[in-house]
N, C-alpha and C positions, 0 to 999 in steps of 0.2 A: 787736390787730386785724389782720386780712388783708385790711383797702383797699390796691388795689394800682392804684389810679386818680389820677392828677389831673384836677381839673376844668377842660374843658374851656372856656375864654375866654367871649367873648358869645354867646351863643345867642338867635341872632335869627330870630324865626320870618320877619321882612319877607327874609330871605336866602333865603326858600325862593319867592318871588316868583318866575314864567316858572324854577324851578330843572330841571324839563324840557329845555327847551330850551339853557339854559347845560350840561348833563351832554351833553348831543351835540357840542361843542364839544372839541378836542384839548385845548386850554388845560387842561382839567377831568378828565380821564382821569386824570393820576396819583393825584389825590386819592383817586379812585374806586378803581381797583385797589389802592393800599396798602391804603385804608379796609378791603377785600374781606380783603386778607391778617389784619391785624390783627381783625378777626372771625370771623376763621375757629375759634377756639377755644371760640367761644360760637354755642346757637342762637337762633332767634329768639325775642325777647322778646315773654311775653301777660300779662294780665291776665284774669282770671274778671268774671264777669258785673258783681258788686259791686266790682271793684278791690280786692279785699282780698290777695288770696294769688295765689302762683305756679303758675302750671301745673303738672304733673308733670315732663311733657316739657321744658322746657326751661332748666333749672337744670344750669349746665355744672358741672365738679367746682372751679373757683376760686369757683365763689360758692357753692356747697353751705356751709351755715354760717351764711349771711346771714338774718337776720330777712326776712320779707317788707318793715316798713318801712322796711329798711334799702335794701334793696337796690329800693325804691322812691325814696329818695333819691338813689341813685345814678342812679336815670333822669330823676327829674327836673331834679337839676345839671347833667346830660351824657353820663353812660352810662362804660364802662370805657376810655376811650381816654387813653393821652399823649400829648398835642398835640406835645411837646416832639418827640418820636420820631418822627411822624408827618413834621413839618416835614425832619427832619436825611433822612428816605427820600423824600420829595420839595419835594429844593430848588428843583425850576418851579417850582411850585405858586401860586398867588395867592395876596398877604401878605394880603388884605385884605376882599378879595369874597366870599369865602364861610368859613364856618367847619364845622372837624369834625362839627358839630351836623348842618348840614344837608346832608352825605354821607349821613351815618346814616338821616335822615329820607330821604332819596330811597332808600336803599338797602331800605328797609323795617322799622328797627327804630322800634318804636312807641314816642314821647314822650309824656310825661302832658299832653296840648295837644289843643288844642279851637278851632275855629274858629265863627262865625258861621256858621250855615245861612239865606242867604235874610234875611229882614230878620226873624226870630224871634228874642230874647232867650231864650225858653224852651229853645232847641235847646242851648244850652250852659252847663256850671255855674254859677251865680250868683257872680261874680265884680268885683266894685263896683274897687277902687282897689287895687292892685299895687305895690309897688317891690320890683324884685330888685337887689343889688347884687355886680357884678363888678369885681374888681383886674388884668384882666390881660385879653389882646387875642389877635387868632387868630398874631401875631408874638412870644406867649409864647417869652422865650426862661429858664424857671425849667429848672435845673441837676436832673434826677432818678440815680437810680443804680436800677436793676432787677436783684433777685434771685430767681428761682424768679416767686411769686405775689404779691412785696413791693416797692411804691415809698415809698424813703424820699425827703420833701422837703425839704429845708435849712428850720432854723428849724421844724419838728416835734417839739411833747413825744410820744417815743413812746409815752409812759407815760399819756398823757392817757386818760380816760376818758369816750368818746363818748355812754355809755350814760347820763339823765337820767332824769326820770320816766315812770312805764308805768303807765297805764290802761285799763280796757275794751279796744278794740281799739288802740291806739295805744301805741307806744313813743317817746316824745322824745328827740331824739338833740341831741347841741351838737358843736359843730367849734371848729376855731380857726382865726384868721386871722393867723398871724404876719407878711402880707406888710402888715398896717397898720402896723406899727411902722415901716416902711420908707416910708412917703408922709412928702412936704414937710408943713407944716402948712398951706399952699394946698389939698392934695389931701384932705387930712381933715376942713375946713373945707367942701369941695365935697359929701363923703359923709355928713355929717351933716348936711347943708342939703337935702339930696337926701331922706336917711332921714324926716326931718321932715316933709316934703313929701308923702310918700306914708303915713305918722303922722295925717297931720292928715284924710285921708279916711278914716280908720276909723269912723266912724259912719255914712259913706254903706254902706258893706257888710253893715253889719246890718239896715239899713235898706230897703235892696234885697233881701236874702235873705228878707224878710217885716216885713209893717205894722209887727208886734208886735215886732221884733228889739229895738231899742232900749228900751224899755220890760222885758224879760226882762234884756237886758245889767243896765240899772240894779238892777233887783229884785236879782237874784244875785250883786253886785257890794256892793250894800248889806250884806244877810245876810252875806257872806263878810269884808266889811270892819267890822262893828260886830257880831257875837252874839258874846254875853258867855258861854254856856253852856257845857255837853259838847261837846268837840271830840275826845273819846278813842272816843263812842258809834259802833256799828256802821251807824247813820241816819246819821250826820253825814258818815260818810266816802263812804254810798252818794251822800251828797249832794254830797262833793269831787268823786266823779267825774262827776258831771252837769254842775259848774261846769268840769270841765278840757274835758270833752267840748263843751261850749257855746263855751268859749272858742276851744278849735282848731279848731270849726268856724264860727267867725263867729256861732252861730245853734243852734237846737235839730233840726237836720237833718242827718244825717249827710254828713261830708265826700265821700264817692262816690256809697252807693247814692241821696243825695239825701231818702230818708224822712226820718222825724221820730220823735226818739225820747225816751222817757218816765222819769225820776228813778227810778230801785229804791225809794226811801225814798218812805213815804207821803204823800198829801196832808194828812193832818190834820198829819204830822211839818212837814211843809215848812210849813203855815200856822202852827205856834207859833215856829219860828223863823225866819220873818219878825218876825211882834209881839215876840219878844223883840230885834229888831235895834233901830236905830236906826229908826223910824218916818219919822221929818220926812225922810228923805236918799231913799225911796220915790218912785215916780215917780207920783204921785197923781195926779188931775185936781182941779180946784179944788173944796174942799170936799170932798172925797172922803175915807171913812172908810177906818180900814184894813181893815175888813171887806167892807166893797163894795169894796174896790180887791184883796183875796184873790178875791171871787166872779166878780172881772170875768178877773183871769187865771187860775183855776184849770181851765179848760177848754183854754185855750191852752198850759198845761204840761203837763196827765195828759190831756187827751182827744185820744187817734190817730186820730180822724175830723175834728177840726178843725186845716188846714192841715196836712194828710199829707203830701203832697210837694212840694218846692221845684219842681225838674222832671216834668212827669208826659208820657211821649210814649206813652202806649198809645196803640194804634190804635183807629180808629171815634168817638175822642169827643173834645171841645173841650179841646184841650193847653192852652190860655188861662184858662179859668177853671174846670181841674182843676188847673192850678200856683198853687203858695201863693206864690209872688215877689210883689214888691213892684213891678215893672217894668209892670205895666198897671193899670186901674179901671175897670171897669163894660162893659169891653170883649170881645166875642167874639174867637175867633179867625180867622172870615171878617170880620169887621170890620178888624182888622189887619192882614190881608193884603190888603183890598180900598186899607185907606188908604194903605199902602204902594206898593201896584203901582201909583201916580199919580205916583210918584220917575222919575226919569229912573236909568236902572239901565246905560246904556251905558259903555262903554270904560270910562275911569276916576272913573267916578261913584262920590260918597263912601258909606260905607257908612251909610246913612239908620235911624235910630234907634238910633245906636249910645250917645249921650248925651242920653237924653231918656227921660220917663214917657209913654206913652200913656193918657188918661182921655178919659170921656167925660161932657159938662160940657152939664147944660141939652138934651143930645139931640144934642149937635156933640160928634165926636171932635177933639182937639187934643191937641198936645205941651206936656208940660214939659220943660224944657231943661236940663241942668243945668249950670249957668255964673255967672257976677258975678253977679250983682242974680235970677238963675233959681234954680231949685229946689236945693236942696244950697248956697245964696250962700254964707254963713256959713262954710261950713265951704272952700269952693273958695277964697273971698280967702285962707284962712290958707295954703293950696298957693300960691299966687299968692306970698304976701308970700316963700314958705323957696324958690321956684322964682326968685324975681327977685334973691334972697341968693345962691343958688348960679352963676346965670347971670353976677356979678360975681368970681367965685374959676373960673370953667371952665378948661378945660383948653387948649381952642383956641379959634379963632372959629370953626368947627363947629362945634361943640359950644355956646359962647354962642348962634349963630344959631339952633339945634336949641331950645335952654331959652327965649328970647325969643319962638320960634314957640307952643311949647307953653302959654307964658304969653297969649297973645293967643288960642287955642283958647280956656281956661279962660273970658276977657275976654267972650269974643264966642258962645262955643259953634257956631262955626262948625266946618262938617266938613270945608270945604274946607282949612281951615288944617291940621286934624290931618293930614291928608294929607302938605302942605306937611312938616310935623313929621318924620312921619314919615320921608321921605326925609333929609333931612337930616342926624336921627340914624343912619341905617344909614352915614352918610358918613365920621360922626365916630371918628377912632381913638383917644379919650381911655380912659387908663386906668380912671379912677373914670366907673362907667356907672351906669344908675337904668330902668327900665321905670316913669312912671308914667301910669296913663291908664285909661279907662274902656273894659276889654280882654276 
């Protein structure tokens, strides 16, 4: 392979906070100017309408070679930079306050990142429960040797083979993380209590990407786990890649362009091998046959007029109840924005419906909240129980006061606290890091 990048540290989008204003600052100039140097061999990075592929224009000759998904990965861990190198050409530079990431971002190169518009959920990808995890801080001090287009890292099987399964549009790639071998068993203890933690909300993001997420997850999860039949036939495989395609997108909507898309393999194919699965393991409703529980999802898998898109922001018509999310009920989208514009929106006012359903209940719009004993309980205590596991193995006390804050969010569903949270963790310079939140 011709990766010729390390990844870059924490990438924290809260660093790009007032990052305007700190770039006007002396203190911040060297970073800026190397950043500029060290870019200079690449141009700007785009994506096409769908996120799928590269522009023409701007594929420099080091990445000429790169799959699209490849070298979409590379943007979304960090982009082409050595931190390591950057640091050694500006030893000012601040160890701490800001990271390479958000050079780049202020310089103009485009990260796969998404912000809140205004108090709409629909403005941004459907995105329920997160954990990224990073080994190493903007004061990486990892040892590289640069030759031509090539970083070797210490502890690197060259010989590894990045390349996993390829589907449809998707190539899955695997990496290696040799610098876990090197964590205490306090730090590994931390990363898998973490991992867990952001594990145990995977049902809310199916759930939030559409009513029916969870119900589908099951259904496909069954068939794949219990049919006893042909797994050689040319149905069955059109029918793997619906299950890989579902999987890596949370849902039956495509990870970018957001539509929704339909199994190659038949419906009649797809209804016999459900009934030849395991029946009982089916996410039925009570008494429910397997027949009426085929006829009740069989519109919801092969029909592209029902919940077509996750996002829909065409102009002239209601984004709310043209998007298939799970995030509203019975709600328009001037109703949303009416109920919203009653928040207090000044200074540092929390960002209002960031963790919460809007329905409308009886002719009254209200929130569900999602927290302890609120909507998603169930499944937030068990973030709760691996959040309050890890907050006893942290790294420092940032970092414990950062996971105790986030713990009392989850408790309370207070926004003020995330807030709180928030800061905190931008403070923290523990190695083993975790994003999880409702983002």
């Amino acid at each position: 392979m011709r990766f010729f990048f390390i990844i870059p540290a924490k990438i924290r989008e809260r660093d790009l906070i007032g990052l305007d204003k700190k770039m006007n600052s002396p203190r911040f100039q060297p970073w800026v100017e190397t950043t500029i140097k060290l870019l200079q061999p690449f141009q700007r990075i785009k994506f096409n309408r769908d996120g799928m592929h590269l522009a023409n224009d701007i594929v420099s000759p080091k990445l000429q070679g790169l799959a699209p998904v490849q070298f979409h990965l590379l943007m979304t861990l960090g982009i082409v930079i050595d931190v390591t190198e950057l640091r050694e050409k500006t030893p000012n530079a601040p160890k701490s306050a800001l990271c390479v990431s958000a050079v780049l971002q202020y310089l103009g190169v485009n990260f796969v990142a998404m912000k809140y518009r205004n108090h709409l959920k629909w403005a941004i990808p459907v995105i329920a429960m997160s954990t990224q995890m990073f080994t190493g801080s903007c004061n990486n001090t990892t040892t590289t040797t640069t030759k031509t287009d090539t970083v070797k890292v210490e502890g690197f099987d060259s010989s590894f083979n990045v390349m996993a399964q390829s589907f449809a549009d998707l190539q899955m790639l695997r990496y290696q993380v040799p610098g876990f071998n090197g964590l205490s068993l306090q730090q590994k203890k931390l990363a898998y209590y973490l991992y867990q933690a952001g594990l145990s909300g995977r049902d809310m993001i199916h759930d939030q990407k559409s009513k029916y997420g969870l119900t589908l997850r099951k259904t496909l999860e069954t068939v794949y786990g219990t049919y006893k039949g042909d797994k050689n036939s040319e149905d069955w495989k059109k029918f793997e890649v619906y299950c890989g395609r579902f999987w890596f997108s949370n849902g039956n909507h495509h990870h970018y362009s957001n539509e929704k898309f339909l199994p190659e393999c038949s419906a009649d194919y797809f209804a016999g091998i459900v009934k030849a699965s395991d029946t009982t393991q089916l996410p039925k409703n009570t008494g429910e046959s397997t027949d009426a529980f085929l006829a009740r999802i069989k519109p919801i898998v092969f029909d592209p007029k029902v919940e077509p898109k996750v996002v829909d922001l065409r102009p002239n018509i209601d984004n709310i109840t043209n998007s298939s999310n799970n995030f509203y009920e019975g709600v328009t989208q001037k109703e949303v924005e009416d109920f919203y514009a009653k928040f207090d929106t000044k200074d540092s006012a929390p960002a209002w419906g960031l963790n919460s359903k809007l329905v409308k209940e009886n002719g009254t719009i209200t929130e569900h909240t999602w927290k302890s004993g609120g909507m998603y309980g169930a499944a937030i205590d068990k973030i709760i129980y691996w959040l309050e596991k890890a907050s006893a193995v942290a790294e420092d006390d940032v970092q414990k006061k950062s996971l105790d804050l986030l713990v009392q969010y989850y408790k309370t569903g207070d926004l003020k606290i995330w807030d709180q949270y928030n800061i905190a963790w931008v403070h923290s310079g523990s190695r083993i890091d975790a994003v999880v939140g409702f983002i």
